[in-house]
Residue, then its C-alpha position, 0 to 999 in steps of 0.5 A: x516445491x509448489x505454491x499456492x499463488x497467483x498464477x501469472x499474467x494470462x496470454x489474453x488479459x481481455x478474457x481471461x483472468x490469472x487467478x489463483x493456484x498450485x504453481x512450480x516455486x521457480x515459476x513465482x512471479x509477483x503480482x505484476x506484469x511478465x515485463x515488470x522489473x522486479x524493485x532491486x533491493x530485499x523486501x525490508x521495509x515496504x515503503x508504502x507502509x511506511x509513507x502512508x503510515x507518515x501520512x496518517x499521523x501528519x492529516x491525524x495531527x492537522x485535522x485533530x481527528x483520526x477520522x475522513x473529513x465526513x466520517x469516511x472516504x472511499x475509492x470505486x474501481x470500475x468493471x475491467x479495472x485491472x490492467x494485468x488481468x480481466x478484473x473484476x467483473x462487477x465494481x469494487x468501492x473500498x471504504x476507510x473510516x480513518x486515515x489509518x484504515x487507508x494507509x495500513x490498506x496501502x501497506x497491505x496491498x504489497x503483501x497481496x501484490x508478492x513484493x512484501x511479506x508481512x514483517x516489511x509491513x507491519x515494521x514499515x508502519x512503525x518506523x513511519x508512525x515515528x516519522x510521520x510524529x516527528x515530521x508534525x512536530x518539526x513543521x508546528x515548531x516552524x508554524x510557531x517561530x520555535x524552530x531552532x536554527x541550523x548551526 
C-alpha cells in the first residue's frame, strides 16, 4: 500500500526539506523526528482539541467576547522555523479572530502533525467545550461564595 504523505525527516535538515509524496505505508512516520517516540496510547481523543477547546470557553466566559482582546491575535514564525526540516523559506504570521479560531487551529495542527485523524479532533473539542463550561461554572460559584461544600 503506498500513501501520499510526508515523507520524513531529511539527512540534512539545514538544505533540504521532507516535503510531501508517495511513500511505502510501512515506512509512514509522523510528522516528528526519526528519534521521536511516538505517544503510547491509540489516537482517541487528541488532548490538544480538547484543553484548548477548555480554554476558549473559559477566556470566552471571563472576557464576555469570543473575540482577542483588540479584535484578533496572531503568532509570526520567522525564515528556518522549523526544527525537523529546512522551513519555511519566507515568514508565516497566522492570525485568529476568536479564541476559537486558535484553539480549533491547535486541535488541527495534530491531523497535519499524523498523530490524530479528524474524529480525535473534532470529539476532542466537544468534550473540552463541556469542560472548559463546566470549569467557568465551577470557578464563578467559587467567585460568589455559592460553591457547595465537599462532604
Amino acid at each position: 500500500m503506498a500513501l501520499w504523505s510526508w515523507r520524513g525527516e531529511p539527512g540534512d535538515r539545514d538544505e533540504e526539506f521532507g516535503g510531501h509524496g508517495w511513500i511505502r505505508a510501512k515506512d509512514w512516520i509522523s510528522y516528528q523526528r526519526r528519534t521521536f517516540v511516538s505517544p503510547a496510547f491509540p489516537g482517541y481523543i487528541s488532548g490538544h482539541s480538547t484543553f484548548s477547546r477548555a480554554a476558549a470557553e473559559v477566556l470566552t466566559k471571563l472576557t464576555g467576547s469570543p473575540y482577542f482582546p483588540g479584535g484578533s491575535s496572531e503568532l509570526t514564525f520567522d525564515l528556518g522555523f522549523l526544527v525537523f526540516e529546512s522551513g519555511p523559506s519566507a515568514s508565516v504570521t497566522l492570525r485568529w479572530a476568536t479564541f476559537f479560531d486558535a484553539a480549533d487551529q491547535a486541535g488541527v495542527s495534530r491531523l497535519w502533525g499524523g498523530i490524530h485523524v479528524a474524529a480525535d479532533d473534532f470529539d476532542g473539542r466537544i468534550i473540552g467545550s463541556k469542560i472548559g463550561l463546566k470549569a467557568i461554572a465551577l470557578a464563578q460559584s467559587y467567585f460568589e461564595g455559592t460553591a457547595a461544600p465537599k462532604p
